[in-house]
NUDREN-324449 format. One record per residue: chain; x, y, z of N, C-alpha, C, O, CB in turn. Coordinates in pm, 1 decimal, always signed. Atoms other than C-alpha are relative to their C-alpha. Glycine has a CB too. Layout:
NUDREN-324449
> A_X_Y_Z_X_Y_Z_X_Y_Z_X_Y_Z_X_Y_Z;
...
***
This chain:
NUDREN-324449
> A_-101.4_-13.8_-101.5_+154.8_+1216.7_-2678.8_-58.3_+57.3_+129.0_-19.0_+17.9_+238.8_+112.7_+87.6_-50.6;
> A_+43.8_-58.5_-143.6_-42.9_+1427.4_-2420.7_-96.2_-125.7_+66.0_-121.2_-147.3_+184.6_-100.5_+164.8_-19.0;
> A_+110.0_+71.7_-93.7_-295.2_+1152.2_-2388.6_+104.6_-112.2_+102.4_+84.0_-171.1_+208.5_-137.6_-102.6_-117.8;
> A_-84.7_+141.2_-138.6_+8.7_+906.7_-2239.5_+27.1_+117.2_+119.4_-43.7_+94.4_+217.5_+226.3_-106.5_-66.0;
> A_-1.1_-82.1_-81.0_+106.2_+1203.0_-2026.8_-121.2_+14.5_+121.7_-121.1_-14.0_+241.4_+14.8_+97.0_-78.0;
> A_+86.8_+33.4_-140.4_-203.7_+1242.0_-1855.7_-41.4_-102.9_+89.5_-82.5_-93.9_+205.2_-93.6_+25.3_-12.6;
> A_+37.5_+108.5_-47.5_-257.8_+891.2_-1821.6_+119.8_-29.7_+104.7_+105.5_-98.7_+205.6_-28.0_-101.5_-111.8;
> A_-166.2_+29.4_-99.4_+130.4_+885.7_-1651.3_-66.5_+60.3_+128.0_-83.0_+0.6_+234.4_+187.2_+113.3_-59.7;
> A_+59.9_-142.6_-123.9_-21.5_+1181.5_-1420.4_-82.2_-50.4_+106.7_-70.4_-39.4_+228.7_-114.5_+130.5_-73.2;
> A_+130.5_+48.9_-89.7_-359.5_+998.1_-1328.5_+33.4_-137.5_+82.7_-4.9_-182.0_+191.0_-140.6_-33.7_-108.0;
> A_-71.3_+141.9_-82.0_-151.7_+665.0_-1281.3_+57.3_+59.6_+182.8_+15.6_+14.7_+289.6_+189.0_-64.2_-124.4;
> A_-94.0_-74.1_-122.4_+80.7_+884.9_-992.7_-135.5_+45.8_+56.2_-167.8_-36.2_+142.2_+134.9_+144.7_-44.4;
> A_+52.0_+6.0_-88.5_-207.8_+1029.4_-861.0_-85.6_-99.1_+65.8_-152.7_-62.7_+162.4_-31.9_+74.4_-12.4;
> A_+82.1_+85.9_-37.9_-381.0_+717.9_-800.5_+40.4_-77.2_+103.7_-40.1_-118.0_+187.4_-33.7_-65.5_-91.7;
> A_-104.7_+25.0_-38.5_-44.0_+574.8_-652.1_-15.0_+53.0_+121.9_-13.9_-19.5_+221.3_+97.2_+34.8_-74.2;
> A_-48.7_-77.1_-122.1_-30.0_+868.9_-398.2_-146.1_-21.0_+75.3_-145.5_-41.1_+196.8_+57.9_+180.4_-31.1;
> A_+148.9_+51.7_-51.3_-434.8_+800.3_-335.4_+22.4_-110.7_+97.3_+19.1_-76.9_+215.6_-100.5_-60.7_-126.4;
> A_-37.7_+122.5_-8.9_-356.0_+461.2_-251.6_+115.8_-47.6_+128.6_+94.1_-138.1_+209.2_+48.1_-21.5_-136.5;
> A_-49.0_-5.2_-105.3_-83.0_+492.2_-22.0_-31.5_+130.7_+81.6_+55.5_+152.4_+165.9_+122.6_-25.2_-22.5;
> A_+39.8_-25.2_-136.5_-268.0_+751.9_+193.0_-116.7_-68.7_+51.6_-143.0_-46.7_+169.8_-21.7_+132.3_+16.7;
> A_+82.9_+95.6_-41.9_-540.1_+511.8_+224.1_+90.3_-111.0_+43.7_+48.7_-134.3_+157.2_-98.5_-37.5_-103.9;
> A_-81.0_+80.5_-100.1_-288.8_+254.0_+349.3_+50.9_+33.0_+73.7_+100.9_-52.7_+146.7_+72.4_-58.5_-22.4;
> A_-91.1_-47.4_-100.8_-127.3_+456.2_+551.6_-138.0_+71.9_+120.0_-106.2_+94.3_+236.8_+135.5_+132.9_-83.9;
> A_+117.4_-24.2_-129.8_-488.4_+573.0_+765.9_-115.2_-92.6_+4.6_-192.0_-81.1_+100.1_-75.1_+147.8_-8.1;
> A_+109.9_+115.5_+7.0_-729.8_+300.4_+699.2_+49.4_-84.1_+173.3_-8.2_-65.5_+280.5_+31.0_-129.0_-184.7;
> A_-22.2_+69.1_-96.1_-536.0_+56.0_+942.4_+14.4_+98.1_+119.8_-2.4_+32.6_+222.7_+108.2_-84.8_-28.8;
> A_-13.8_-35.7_-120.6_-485.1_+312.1_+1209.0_-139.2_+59.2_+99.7_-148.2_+87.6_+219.2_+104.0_+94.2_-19.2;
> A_+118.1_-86.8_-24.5_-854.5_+459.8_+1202.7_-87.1_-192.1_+67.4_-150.2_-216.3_+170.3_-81.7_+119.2_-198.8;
> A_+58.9_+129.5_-34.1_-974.5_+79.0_+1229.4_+54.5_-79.9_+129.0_+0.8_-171.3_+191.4_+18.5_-85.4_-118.9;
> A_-37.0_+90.0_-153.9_-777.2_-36.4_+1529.1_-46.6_+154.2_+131.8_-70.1_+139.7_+251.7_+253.7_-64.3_+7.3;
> A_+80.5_-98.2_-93.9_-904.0_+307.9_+1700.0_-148.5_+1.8_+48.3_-218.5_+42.8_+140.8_+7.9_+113.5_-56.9;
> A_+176.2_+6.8_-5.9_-1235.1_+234.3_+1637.0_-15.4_-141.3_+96.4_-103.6_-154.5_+181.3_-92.8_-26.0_-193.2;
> A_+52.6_+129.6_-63.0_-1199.6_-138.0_+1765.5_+23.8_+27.2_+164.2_-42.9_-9.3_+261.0_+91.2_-147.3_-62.6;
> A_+38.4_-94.8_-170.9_-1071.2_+76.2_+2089.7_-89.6_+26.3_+61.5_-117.8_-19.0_+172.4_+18.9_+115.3_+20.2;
> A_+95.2_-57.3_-30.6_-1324.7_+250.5_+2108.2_-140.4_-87.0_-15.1_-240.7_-15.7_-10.1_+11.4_+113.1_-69.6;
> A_+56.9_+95.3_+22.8_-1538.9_-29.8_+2058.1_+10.4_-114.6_+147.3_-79.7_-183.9_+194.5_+59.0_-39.6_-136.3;
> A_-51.9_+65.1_-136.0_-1374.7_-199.7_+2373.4_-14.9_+76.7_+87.4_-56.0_+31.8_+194.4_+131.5_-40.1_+12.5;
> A_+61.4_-60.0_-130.2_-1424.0_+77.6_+2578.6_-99.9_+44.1_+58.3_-124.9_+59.9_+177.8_+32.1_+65.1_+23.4;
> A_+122.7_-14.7_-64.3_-1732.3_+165.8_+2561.3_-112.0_-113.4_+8.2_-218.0_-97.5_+68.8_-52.3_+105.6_-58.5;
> A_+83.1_+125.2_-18.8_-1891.3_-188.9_+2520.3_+31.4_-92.2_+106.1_-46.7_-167.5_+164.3_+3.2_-76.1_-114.2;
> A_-71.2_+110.7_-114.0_-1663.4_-376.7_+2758.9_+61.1_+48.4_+102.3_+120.6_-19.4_+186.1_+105.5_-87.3_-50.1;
> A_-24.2_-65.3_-117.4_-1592.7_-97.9_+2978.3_+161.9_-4.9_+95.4_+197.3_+9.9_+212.3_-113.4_-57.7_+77.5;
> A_-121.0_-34.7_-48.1_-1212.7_-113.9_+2919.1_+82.8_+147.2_+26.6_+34.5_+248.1_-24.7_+59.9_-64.3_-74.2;
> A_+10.1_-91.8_+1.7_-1022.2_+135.7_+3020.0_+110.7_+74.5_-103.5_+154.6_+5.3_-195.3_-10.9_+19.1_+118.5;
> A_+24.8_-71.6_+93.2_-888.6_+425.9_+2836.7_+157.5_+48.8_-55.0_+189.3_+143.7_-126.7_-102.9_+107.7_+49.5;
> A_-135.5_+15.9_+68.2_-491.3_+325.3_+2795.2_-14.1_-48.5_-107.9_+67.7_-32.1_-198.4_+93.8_-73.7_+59.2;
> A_-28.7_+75.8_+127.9_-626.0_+104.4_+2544.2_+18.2_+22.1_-121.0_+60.2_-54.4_-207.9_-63.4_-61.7_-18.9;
> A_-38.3_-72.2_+104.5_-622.9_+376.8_+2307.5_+133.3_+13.1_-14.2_+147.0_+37.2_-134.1_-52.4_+111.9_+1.5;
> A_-112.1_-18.3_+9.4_-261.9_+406.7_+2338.3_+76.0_-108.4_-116.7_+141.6_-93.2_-219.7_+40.9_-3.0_+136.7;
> A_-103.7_+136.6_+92.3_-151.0_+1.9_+2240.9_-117.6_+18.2_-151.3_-78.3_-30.4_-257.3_-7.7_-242.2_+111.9;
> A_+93.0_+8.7_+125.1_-433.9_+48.4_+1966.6_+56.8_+170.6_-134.2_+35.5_+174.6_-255.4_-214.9_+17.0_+91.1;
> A_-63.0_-116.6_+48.7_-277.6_+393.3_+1828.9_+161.1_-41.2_-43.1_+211.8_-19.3_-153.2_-10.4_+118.4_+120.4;
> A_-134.8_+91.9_+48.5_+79.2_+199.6_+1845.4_-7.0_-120.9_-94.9_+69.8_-134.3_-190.2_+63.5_-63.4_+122.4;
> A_+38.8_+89.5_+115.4_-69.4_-102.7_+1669.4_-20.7_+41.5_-123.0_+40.2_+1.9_-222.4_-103.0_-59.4_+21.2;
> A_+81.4_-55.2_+144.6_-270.1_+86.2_+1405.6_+191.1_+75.2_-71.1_+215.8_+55.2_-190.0_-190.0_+185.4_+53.5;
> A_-97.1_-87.9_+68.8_+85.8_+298.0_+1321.5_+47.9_-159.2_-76.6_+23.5_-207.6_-187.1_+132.3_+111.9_+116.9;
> A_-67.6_+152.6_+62.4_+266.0_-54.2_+1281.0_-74.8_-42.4_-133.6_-19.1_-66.8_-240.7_-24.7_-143.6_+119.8;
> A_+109.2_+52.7_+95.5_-26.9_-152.8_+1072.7_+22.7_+75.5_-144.0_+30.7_+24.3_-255.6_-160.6_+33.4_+64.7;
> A_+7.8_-107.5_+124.5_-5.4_+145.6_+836.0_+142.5_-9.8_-61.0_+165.1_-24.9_-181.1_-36.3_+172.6_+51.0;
> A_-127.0_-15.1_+101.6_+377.0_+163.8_+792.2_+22.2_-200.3_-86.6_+78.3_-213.5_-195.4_+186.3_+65.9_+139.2;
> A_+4.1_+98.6_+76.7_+346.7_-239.4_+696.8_-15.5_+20.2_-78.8_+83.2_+16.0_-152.4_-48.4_-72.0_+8.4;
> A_+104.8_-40.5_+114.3_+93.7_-137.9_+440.4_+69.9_+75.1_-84.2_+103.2_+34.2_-195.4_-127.4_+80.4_+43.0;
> A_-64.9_-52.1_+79.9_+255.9_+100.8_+319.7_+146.9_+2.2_-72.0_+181.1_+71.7_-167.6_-21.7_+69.6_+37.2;
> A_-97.2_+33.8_+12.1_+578.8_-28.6_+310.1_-4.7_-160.5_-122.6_+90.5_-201.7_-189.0_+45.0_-2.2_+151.2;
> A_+49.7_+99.2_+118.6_+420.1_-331.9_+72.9_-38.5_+44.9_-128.6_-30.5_-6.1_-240.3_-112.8_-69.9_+37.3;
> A_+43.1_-72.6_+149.3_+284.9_-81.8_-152.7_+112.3_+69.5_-68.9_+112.1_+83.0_-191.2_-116.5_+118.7_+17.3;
> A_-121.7_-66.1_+61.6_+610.1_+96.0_-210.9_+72.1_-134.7_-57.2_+85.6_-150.1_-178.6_+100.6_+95.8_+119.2;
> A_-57.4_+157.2_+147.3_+778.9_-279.4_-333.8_-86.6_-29.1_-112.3_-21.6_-57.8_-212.9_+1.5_-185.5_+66.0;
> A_+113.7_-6.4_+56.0_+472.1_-303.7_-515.3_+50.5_+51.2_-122.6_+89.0_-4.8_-225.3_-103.9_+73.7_+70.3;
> A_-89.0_-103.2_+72.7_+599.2_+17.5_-662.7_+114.6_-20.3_-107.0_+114.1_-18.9_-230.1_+61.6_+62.7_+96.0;
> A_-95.3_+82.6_+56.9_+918.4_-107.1_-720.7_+38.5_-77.9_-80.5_+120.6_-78.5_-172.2_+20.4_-36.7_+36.0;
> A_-24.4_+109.2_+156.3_+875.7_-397.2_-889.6_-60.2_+25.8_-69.3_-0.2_+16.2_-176.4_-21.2_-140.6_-16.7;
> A_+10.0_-81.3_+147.2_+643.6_-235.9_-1128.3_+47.3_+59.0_-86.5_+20.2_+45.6_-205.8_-40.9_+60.0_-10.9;
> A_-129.1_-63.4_+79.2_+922.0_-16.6_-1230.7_+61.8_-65.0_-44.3_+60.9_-57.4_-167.1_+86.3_+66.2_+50.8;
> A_-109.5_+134.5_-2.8_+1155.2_-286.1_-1231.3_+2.8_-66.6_-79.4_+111.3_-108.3_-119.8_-2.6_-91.1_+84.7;
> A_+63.6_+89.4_+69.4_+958.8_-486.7_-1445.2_+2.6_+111.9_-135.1_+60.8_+77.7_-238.1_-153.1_-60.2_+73.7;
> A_-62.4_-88.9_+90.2_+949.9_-138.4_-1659.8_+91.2_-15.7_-89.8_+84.3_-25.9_-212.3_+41.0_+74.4_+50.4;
> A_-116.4_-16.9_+64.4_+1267.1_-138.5_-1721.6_+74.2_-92.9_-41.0_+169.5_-56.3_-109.9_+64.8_+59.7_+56.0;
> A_-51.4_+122.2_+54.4_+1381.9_-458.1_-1798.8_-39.6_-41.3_-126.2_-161.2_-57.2_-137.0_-26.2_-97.4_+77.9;
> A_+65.8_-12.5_+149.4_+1339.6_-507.8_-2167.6_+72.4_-124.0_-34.0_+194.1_-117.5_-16.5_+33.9_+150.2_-108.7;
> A_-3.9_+117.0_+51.4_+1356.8_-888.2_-2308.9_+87.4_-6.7_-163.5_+52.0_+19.7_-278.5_-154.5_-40.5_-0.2;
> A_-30.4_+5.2_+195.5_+1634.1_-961.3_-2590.5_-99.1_-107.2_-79.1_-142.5_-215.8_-40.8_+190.6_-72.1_-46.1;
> A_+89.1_+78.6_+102.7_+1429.6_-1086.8_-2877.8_+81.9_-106.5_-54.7_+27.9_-187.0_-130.6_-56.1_+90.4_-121.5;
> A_-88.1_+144.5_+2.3_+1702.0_-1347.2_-2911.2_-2.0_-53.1_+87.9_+55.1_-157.7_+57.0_+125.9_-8.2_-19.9;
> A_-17.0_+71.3_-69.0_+1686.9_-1479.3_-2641.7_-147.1_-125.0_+25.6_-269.7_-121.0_+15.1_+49.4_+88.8_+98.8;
> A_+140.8_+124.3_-26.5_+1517.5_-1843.1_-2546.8_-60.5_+41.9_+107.9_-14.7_+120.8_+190.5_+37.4_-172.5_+35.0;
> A_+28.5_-49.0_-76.5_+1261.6_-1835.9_-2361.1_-58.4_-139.6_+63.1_+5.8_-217.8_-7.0_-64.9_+118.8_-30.6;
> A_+93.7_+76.7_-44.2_+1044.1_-2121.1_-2183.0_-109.1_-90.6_-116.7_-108.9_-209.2_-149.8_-69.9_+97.2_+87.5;
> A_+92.6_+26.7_+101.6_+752.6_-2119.7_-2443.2_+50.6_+48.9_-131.4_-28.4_+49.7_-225.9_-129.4_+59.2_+32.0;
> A_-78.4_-83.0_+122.1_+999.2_-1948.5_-2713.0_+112.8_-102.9_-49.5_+228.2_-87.7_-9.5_+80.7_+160.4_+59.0;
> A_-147.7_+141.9_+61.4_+1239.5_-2256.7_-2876.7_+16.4_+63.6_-142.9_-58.6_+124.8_-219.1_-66.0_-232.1_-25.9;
> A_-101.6_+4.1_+114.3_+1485.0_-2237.5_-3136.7_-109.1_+42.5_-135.2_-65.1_+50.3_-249.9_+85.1_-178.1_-14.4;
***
């Protein structure tokens, strides 16, 4: 019993891992491509701004995919198949 427990535990923290890496990955990567534009192409230095507004967009997408994700994993949980019932590959 403890070993499903921890494994429940390590699942959730892997979960919460997972969406803070989606949630700063995309915003650190459109900063960088900023910063990548300004000092190679000598734009100037609003561009951090639409690239700081992009990257957020970017992250709550992301993270907003991983939470349905979420969801229907549960979802899928909890839905439990009557053993009477037909199925596709399951006949009479």
């Amino acid at each position: 019993m403890e070993v499903r427990k921890a494994s429940k535990l390590i699942g959730q923290f892997a979960m919460v891992g997972q969406l803070g890496l989606s949630l700063l990955m995309p915003l650190l990567m459109c900063l960088f491509a900023c910063y990548l534009l300004v000092s190679k192409l000598s734009a100037p230095l609003w561009v951090y701004i639409i690239g700081f507004i992009m990257g957020i967009g970017a992250s709550m997408t992301t993270a907003y995919k991983v939470y349905l994700s979420v969801v229907h994993k549960e979802e899928k949980k909890k839905i439990k198949k009557d053993p009477n019932e037909v199925y596709f590959s399951k006949h009479i």
